[in-house]
PyMOL Python script that loads the backbone (N, CA, C, O; Angstrom):
from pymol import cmd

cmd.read_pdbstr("""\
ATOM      1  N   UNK A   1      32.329-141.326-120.711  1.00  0.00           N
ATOM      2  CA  UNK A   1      32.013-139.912-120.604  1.00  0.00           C
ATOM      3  C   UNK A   1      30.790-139.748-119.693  1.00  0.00           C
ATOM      4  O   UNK A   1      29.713-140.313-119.887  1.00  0.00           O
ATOM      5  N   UNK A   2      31.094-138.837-118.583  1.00  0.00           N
ATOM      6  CA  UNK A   2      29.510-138.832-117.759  1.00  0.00           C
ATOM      7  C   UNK A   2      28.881-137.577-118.303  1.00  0.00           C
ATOM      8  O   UNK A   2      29.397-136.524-118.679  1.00  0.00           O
ATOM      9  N   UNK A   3      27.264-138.088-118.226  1.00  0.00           N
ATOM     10  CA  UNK A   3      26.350-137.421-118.808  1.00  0.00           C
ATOM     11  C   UNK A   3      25.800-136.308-117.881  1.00  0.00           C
ATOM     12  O   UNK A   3      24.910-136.621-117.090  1.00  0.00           O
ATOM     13  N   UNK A   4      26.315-134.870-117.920  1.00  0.00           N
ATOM     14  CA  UNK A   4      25.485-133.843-117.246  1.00  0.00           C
ATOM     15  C   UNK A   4      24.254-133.888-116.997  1.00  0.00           C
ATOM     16  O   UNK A   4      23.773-133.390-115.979  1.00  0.00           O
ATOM     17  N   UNK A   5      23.727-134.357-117.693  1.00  0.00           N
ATOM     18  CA  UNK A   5      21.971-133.841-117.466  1.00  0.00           C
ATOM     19  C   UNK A   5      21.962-135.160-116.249  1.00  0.00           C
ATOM     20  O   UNK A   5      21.641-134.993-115.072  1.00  0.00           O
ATOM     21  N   UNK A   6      22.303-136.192-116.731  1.00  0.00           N
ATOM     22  CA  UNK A   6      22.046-137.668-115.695  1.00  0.00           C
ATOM     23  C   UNK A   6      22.101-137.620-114.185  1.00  0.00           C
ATOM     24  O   UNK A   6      21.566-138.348-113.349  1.00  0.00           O
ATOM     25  N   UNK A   7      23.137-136.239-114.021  1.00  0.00           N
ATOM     26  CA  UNK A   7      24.174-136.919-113.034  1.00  0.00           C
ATOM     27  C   UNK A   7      23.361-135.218-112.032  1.00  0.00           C
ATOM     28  O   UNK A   7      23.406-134.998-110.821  1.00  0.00           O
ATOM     29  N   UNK A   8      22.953-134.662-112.734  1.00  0.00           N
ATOM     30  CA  UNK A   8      22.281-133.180-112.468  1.00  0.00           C
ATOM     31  C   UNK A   8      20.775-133.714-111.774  1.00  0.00           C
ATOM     32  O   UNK A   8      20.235-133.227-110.781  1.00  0.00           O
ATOM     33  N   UNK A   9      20.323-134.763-112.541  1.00  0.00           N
ATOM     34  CA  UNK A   9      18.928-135.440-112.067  1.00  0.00           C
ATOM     35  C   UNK A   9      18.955-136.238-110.703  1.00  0.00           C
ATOM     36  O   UNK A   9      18.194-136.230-109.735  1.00  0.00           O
ATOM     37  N   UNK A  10      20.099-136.920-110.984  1.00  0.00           N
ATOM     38  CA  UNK A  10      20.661-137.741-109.770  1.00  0.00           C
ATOM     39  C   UNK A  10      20.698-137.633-108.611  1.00  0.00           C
ATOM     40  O   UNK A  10      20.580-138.385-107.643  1.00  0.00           O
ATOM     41  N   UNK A  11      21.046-135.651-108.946  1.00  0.00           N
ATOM     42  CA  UNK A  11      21.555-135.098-107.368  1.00  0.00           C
ATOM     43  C   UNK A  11      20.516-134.531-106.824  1.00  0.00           C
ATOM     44  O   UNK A  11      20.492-134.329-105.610  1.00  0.00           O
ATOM     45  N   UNK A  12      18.874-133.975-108.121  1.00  0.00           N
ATOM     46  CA  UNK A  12      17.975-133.353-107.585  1.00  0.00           C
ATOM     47  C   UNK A  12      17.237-134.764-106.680  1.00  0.00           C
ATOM     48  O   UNK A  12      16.635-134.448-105.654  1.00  0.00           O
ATOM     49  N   UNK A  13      17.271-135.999-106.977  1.00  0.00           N
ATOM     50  CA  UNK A  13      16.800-137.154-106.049  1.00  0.00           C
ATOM     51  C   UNK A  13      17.367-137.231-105.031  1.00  0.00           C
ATOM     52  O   UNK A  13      16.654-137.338-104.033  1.00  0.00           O
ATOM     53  N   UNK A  14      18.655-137.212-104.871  1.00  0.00           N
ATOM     54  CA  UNK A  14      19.782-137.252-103.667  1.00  0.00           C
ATOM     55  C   UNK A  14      18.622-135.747-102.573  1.00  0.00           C
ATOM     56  O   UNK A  14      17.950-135.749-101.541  1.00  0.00           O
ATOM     57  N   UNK A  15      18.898-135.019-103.326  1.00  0.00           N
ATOM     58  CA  UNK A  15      18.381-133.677-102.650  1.00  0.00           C
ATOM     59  C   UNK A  15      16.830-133.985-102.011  1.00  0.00           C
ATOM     60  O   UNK A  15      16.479-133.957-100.831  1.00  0.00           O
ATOM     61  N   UNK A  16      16.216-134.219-102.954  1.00  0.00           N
ATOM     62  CA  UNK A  16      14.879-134.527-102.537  1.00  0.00           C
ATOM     63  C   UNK A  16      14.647-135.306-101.589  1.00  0.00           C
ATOM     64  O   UNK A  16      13.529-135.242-101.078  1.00  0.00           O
ATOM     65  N   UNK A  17      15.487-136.134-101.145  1.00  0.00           N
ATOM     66  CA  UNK A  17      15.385-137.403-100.471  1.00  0.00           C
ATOM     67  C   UNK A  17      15.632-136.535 -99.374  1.00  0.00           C
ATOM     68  O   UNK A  17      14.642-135.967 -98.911  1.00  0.00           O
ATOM     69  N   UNK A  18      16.632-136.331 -98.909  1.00  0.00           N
ATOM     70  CA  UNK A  18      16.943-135.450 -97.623  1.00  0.00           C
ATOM     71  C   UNK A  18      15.517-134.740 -97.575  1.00  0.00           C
ATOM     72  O   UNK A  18      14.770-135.265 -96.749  1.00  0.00           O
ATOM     73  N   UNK A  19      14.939-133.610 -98.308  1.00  0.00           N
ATOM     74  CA  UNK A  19      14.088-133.251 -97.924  1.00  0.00           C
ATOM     75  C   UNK A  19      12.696-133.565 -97.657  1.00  0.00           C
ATOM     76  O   UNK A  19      11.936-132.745 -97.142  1.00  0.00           O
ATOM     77  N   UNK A  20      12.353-134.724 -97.994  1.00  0.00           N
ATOM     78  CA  UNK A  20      11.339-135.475 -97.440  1.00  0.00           C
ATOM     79  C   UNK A  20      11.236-136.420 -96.260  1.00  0.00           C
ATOM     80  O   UNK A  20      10.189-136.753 -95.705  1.00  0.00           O
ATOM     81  N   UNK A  21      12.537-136.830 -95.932  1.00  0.00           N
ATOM     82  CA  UNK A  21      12.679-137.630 -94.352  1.00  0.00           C
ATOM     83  C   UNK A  21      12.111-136.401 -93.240  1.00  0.00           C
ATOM     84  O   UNK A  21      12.425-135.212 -93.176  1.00  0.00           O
ATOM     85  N   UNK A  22      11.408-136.992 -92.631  1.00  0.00           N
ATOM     86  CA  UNK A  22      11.037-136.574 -91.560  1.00  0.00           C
ATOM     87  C   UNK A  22      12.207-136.831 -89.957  1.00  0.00           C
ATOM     88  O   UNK A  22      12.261-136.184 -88.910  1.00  0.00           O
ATOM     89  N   UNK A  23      12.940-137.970 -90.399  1.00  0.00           N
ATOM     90  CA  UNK A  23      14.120-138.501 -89.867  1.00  0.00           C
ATOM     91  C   UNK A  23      15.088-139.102 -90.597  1.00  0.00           C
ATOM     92  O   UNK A  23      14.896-140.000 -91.417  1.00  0.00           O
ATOM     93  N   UNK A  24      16.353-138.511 -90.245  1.00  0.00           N
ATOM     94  CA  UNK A  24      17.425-139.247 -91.110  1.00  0.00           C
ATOM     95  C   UNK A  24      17.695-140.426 -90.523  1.00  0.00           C
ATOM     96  O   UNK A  24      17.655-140.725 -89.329  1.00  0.00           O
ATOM     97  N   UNK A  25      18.074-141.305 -91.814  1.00  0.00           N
ATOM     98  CA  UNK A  25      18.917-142.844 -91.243  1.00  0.00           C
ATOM     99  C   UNK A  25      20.075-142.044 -91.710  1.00  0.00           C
ATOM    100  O   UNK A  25      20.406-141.539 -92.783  1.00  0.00           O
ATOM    101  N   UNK A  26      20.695-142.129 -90.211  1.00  0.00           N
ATOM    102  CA  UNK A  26      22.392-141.719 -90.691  1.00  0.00           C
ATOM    103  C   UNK A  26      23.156-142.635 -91.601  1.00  0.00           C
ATOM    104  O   UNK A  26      23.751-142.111 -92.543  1.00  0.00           O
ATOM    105  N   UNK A  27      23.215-143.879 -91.449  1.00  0.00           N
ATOM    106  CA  UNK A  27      23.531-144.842 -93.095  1.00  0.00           C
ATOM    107  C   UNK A  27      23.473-144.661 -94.341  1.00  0.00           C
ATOM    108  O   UNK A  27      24.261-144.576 -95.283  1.00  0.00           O
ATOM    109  N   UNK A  28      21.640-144.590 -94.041  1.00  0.00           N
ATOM    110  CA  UNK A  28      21.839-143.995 -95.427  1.00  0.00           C
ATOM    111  C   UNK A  28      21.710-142.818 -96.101  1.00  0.00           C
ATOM    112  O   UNK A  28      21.417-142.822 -97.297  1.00  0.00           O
ATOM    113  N   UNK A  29      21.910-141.691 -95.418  1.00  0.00           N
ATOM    114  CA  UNK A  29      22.144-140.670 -95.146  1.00  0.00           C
ATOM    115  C   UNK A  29      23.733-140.271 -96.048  1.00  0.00           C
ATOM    116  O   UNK A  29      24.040-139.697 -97.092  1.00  0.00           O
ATOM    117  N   UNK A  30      24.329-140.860 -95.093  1.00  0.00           N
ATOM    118  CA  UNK A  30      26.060-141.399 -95.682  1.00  0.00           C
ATOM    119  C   UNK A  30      26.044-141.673 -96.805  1.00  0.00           C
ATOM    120  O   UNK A  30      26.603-140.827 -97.503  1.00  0.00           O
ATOM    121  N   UNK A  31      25.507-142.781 -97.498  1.00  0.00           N
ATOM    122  CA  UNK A  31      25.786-143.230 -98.802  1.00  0.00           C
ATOM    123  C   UNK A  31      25.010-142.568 -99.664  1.00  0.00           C
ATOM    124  O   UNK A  31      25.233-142.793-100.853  1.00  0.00           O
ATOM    125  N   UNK A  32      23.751-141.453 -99.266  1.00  0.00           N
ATOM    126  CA  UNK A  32      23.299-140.616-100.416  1.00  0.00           C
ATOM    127  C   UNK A  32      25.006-139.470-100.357  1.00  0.00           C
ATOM    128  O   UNK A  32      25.717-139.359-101.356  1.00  0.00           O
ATOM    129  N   UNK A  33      25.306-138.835 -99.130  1.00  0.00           N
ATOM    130  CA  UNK A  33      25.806-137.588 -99.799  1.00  0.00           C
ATOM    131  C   UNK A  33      27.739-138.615 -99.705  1.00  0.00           C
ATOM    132  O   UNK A  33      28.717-137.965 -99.336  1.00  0.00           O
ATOM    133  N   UNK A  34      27.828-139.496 -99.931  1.00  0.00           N
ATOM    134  CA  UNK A  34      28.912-140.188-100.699  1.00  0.00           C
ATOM    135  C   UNK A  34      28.538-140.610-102.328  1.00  0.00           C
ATOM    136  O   UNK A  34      29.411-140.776-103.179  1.00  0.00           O
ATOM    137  N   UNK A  35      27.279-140.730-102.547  1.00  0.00           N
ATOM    138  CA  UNK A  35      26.864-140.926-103.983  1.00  0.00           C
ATOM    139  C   UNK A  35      27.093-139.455-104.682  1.00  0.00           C
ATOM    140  O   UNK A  35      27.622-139.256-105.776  1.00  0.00           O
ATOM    141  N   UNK A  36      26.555-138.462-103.761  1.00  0.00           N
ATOM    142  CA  UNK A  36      26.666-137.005-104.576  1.00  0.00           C
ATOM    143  C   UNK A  36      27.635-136.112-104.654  1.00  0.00           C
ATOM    144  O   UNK A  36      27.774-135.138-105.394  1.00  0.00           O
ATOM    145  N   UNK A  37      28.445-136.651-103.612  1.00  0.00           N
ATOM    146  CA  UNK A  37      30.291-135.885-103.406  1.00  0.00           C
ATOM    147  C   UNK A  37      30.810-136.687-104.867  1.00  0.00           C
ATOM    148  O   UNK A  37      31.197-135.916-105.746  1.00  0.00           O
ATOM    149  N   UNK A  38      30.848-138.245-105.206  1.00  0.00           N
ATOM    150  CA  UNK A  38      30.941-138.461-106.827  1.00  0.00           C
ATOM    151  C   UNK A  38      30.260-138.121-107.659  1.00  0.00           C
ATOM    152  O   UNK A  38      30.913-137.921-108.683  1.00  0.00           O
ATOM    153  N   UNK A  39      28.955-137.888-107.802  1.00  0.00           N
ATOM    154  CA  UNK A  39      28.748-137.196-108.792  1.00  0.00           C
ATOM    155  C   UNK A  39      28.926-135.797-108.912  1.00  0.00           C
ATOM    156  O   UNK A  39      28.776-135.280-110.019  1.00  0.00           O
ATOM    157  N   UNK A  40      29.282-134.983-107.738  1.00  0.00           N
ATOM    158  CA  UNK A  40      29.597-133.751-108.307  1.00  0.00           C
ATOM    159  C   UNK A  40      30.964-133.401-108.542  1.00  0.00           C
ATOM    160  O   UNK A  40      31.250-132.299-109.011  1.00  0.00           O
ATOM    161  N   UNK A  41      31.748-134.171-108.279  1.00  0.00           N
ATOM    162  CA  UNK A  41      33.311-134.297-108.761  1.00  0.00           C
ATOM    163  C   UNK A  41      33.527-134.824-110.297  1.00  0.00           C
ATOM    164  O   UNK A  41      34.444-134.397-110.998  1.00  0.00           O
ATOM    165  N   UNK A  42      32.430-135.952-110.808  1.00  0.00           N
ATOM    166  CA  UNK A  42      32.661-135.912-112.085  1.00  0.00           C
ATOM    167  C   UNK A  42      31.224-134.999-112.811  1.00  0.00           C
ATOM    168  O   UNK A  42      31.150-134.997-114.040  1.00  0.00           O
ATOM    169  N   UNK A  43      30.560-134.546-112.315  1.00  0.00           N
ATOM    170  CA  UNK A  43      30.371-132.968-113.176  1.00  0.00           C
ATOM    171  C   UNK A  43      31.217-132.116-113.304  1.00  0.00           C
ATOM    172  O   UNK A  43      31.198-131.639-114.439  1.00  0.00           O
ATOM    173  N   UNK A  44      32.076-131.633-112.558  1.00  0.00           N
ATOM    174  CA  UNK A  44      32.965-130.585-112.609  1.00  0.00           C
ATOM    175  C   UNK A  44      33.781-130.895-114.132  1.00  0.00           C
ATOM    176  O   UNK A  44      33.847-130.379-115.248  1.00  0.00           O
ATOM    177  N   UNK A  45      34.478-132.367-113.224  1.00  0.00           N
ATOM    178  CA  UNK A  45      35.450-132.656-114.574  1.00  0.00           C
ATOM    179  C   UNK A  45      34.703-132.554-115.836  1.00  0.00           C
ATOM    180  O   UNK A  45      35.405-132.236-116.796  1.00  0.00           O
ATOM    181  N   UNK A  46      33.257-132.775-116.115  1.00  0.00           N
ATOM    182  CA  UNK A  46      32.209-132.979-117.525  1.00  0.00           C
ATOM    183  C   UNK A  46      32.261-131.701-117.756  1.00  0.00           C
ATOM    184  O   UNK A  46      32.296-131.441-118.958  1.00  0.00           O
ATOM    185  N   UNK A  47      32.282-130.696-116.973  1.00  0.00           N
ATOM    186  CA  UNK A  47      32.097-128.858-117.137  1.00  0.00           C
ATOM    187  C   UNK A  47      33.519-128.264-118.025  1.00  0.00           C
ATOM    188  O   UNK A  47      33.697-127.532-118.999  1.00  0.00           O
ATOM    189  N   UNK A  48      34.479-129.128-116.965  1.00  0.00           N
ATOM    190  CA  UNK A  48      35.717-128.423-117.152  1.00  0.00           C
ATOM    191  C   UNK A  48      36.271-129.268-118.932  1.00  0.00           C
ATOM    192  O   UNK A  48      37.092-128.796-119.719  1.00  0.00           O
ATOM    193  N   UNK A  49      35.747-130.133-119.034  1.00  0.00           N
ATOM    194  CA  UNK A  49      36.040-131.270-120.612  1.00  0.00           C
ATOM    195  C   UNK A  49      34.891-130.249-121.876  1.00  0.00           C
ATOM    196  O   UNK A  49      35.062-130.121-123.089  1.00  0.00           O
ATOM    197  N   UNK A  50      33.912-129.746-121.113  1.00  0.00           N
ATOM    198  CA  UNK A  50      33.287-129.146-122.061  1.00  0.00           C
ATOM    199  C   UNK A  50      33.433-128.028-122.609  1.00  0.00           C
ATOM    200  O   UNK A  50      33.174-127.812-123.793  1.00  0.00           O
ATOM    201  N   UNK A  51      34.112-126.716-121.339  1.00  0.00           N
ATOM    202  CA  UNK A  51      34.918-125.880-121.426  1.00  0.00           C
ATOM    203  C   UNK A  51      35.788-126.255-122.484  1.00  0.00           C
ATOM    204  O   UNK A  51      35.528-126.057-123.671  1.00  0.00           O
ATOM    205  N   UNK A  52      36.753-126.760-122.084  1.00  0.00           N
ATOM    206  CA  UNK A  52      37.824-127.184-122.960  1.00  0.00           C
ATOM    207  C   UNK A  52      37.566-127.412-124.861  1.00  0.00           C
ATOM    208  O   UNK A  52      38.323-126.972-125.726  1.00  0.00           O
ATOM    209  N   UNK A  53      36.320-128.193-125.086  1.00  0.00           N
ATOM    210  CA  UNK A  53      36.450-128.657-126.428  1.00  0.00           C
ATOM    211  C   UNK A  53      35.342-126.985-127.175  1.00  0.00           C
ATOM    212  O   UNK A  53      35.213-126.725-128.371  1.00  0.00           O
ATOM    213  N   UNK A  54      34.795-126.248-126.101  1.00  0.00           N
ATOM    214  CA  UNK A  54      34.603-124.980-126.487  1.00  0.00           C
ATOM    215  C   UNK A  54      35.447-124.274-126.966  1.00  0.00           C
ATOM    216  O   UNK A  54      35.263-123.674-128.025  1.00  0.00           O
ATOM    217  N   UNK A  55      36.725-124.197-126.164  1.00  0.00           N
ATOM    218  CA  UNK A  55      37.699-123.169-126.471  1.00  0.00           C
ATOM    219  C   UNK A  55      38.863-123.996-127.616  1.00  0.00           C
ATOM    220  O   UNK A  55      39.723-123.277-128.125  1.00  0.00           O
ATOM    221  N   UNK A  56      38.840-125.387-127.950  1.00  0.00           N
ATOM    222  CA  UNK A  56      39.132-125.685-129.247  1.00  0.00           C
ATOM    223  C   UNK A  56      38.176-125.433-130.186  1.00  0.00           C
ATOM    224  O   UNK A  56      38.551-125.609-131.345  1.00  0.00           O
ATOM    225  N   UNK A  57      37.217-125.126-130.052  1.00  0.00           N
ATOM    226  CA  UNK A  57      36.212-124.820-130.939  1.00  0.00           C
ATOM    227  C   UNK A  57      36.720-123.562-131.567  1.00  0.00           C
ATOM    228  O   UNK A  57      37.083-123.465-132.739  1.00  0.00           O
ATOM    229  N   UNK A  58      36.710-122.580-130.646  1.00  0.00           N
ATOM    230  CA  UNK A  58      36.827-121.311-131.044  1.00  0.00           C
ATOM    231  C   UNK A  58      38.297-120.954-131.741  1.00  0.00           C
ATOM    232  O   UNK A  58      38.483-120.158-132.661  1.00  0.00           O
ATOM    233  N   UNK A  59      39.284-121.757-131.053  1.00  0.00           N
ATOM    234  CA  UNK A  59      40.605-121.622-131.445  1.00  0.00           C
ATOM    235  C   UNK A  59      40.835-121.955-132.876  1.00  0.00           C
ATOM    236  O   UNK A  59      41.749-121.452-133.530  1.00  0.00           O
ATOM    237  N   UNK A  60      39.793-123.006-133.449  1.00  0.00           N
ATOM    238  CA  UNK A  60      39.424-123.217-134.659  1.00  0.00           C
ATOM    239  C   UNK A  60      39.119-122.947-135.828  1.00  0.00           C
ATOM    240  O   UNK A  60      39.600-123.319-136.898  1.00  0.00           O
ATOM    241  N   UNK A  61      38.292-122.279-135.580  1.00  0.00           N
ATOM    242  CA  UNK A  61      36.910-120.977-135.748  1.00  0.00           C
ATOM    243  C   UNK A  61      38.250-119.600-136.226  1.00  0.00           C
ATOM    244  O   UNK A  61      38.142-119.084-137.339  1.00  0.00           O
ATOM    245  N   UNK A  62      39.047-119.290-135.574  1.00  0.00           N
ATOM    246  CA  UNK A  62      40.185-118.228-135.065  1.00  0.00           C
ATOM    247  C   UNK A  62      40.865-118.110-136.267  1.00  0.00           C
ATOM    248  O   UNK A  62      40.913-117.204-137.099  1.00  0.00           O
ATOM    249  N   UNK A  63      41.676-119.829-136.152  1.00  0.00           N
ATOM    250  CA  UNK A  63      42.599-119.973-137.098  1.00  0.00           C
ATOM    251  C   UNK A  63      41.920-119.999-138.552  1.00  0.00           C
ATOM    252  O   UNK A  63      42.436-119.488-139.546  1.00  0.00           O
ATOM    253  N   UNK A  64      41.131-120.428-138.540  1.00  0.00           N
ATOM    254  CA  UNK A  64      39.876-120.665-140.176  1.00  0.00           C
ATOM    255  C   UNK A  64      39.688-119.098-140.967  1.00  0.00           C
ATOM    256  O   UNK A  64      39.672-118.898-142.182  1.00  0.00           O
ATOM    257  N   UNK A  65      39.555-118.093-139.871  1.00  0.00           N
ATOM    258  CA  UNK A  65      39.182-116.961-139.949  1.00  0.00           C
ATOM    259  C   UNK A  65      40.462-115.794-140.502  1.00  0.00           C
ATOM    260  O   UNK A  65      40.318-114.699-141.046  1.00  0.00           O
ATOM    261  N   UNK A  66      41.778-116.569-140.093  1.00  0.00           N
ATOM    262  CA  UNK A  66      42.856-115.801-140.419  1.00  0.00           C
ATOM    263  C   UNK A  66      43.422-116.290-141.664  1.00  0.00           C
ATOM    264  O   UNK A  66      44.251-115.623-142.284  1.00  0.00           O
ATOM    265  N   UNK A  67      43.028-117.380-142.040  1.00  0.00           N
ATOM    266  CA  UNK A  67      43.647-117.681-143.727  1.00  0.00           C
ATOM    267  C   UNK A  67      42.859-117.018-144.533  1.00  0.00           C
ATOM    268  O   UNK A  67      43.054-117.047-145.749  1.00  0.00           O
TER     269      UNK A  67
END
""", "prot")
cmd.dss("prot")
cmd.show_as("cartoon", "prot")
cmd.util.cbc("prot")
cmd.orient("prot")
């Protein structure tokens, strides 16, 4: 399971980094925003899994409420 907050910290370093070069190494340049194109593809999926066990939550909650 990937950890939102981890992967949220990850990207403010990714970010930061760009903004402190005074010059990019295109290399590694590359492999920061290839590190952060994966981590923001599995945030989404962590958003969209969390969504999800919300709205079993509630569907829960729903059915509990109608007996």
């Amino acid at each position: 399971m990937e950890n939102l907050n981890e992967n949220l910290k990850r990207l403010t370093v990714i970010s930061d980094w760009f903004d402190d070069q005074e010059e990019i190494d295109v290399e590694e340049g590359l492999k920061k925003v290839k590190e952060a194109a994966k981590l923001i593809k599995a945030s989404k999926q962590r958003l969209k899994d969390v969504e999800n066990e919300f709205e079993e939550i509630k569907k829960e909650m729903e059915e509990e409420t109608e007996k």
